[in-house]
C-alpha positions, -999 to +999 in steps of 0.1 A: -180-424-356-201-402-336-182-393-298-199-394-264-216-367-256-195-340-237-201-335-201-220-303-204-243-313-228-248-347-206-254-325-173-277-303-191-302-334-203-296-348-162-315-311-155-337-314-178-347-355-167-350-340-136-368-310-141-394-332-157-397-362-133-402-329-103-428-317-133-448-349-133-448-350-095-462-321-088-490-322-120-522-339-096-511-311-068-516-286-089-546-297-106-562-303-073-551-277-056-569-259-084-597-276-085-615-255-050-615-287-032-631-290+002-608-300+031-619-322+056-595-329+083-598-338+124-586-304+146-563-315+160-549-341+136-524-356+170-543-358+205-530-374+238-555-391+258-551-417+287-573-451+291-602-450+300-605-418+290-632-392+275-621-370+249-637-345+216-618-340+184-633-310+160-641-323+124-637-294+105-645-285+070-630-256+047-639-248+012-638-217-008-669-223-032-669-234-068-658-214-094-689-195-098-683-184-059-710-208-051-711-226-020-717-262-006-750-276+006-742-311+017-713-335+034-711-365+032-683-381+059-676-417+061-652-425+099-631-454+104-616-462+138-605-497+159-637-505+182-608-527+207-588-490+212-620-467+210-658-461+213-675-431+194-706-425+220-717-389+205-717-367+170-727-334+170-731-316+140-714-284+138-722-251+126-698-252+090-729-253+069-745-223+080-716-203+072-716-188+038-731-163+011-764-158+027-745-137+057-751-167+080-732-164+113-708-193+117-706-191+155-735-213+167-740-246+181-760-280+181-796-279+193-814-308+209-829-321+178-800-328+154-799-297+136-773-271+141-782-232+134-752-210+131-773-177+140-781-168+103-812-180+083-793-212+076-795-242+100-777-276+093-803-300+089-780-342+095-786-377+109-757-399+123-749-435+117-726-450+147-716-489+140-693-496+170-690-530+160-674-525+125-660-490+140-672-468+112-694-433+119-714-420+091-723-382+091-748-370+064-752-327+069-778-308+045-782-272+045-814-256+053-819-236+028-792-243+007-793-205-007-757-198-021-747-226-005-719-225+028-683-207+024-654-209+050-640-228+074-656-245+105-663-275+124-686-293+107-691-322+134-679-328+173-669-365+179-667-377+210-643-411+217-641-435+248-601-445+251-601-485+260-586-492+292-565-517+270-558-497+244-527-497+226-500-468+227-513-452+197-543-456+174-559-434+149-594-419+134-598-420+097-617-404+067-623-432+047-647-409+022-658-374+021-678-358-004-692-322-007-720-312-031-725-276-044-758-261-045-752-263-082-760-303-074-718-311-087-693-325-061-663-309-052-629-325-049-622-338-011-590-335+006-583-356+043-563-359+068-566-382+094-562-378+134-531-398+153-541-407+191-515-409+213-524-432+245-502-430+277-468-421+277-465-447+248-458-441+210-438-407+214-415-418+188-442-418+163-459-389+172-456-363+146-454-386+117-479-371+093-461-331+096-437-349+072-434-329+040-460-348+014-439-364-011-402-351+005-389-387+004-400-388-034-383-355-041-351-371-027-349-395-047-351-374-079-328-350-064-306-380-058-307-396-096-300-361-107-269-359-091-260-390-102-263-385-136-242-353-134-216-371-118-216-400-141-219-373-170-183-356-155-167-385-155 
């Protein structure tokens, strides 16, 4: 009759279980952490506003290329916000796509007719779809000429909100899709990150919720079955 297993051998396979279950949660980071995505995210990601009040949040793009150090020619940006907490009245495109192999200067601005020309050869060539009443904002950005494509980070659009007078304590500004092509004509992988608003004095027990460590709560929970299992394996 074969024994139970002794306790080292048992809190050696609890490592192990939990070695692999950490293994298998970090597998998609590092793959698309790998993978040159381009990261689209709201700068900053918390603002504090009062009703009735105007305010700009920075969209801002960041990419390192594709593999072949080749950079982006066109973003795609679908928004998502309430229309009862805020209004988008204006989109200006920013100067991100101009920035890249071609020695474009990044540090430009918007000009009158849509097109935003970072100082270099390149200019940003995009059209703007506001729908207040479903609260969505398209943003469509092509560079002109798409040469080796853009590199870096930068804003790639300025979105101006109107805060409700009747707004509640704390609403937010999503990316519900982003895409980013190469000039090679293949997409990269998209990262987001959403902006928190802050109305008032009200939600301050909220605010700071997404500087929580990605997947910490998931890590405890391994870390706790793996103590578990050496203690039952000691026992």
């Amino acid at each position: 009759m074969t024994g139970s297993p002794s306790p080292r051998r048992s809190a050696v396979l609890a490592l192990v279980i939990a070695c692999a279950l950490v293994g298998v949660l970090f597998a998609p980071v590092v793959v698309t952490a790998g993978d040159n995505a381009t990261t689209v995210q709201f700068d900053p990601h918390e603002l504090e506003a009062e009703p009735g009040e105007t305010v700009t949040i920075d969209l801002v793009a960041s990419t390192h290329g594709g593999y072949g150090g080749e950079g982006i020619d066109e973003l795609s940006i679908e928004l998502a916000y309430d229309s009862d907490a805020l209004t988008v009245t204006d989109v200006e495109h920013g100067p991100m796509l101009t920035a890249g192999n071609d020695g474009a200067d990044a540090n430009g601005s918007a000009d009158g007719d849509g097109e935003a020309n970072g100082g270099g050869s390149a200019t940003v060539d995009g059209s703007v779809d506001i729908d207040d009443e479903r609260g969505t904002v398209g943003i469509e950005q092509q560079r002109e000429p798409s040469g080796d494509g853009a590199v870096g980070t930068e804003t790639a659009a300025i979105i101006t909100l109107e805060v409700a007078e009747d707004a509640p304590s704390t609403t937010s500004l999503e990316i519900t899709d982003a895409e980013a092509i190469l000039v090679t004509g293949y997409p990269q992988a998209s990262l987001e990150r959403d902006a928190t608003i802050t109305i008032g004095d009200g939600g301050e027990s909220e605010a700071g919720g997404d500087d929580r460590i990605p997947g910490f709560t998931t890590l405890l929970a391994v870390a706790v079955t793996a103590a578990t299992l050496f203690y039952v394996s000691r026992r």
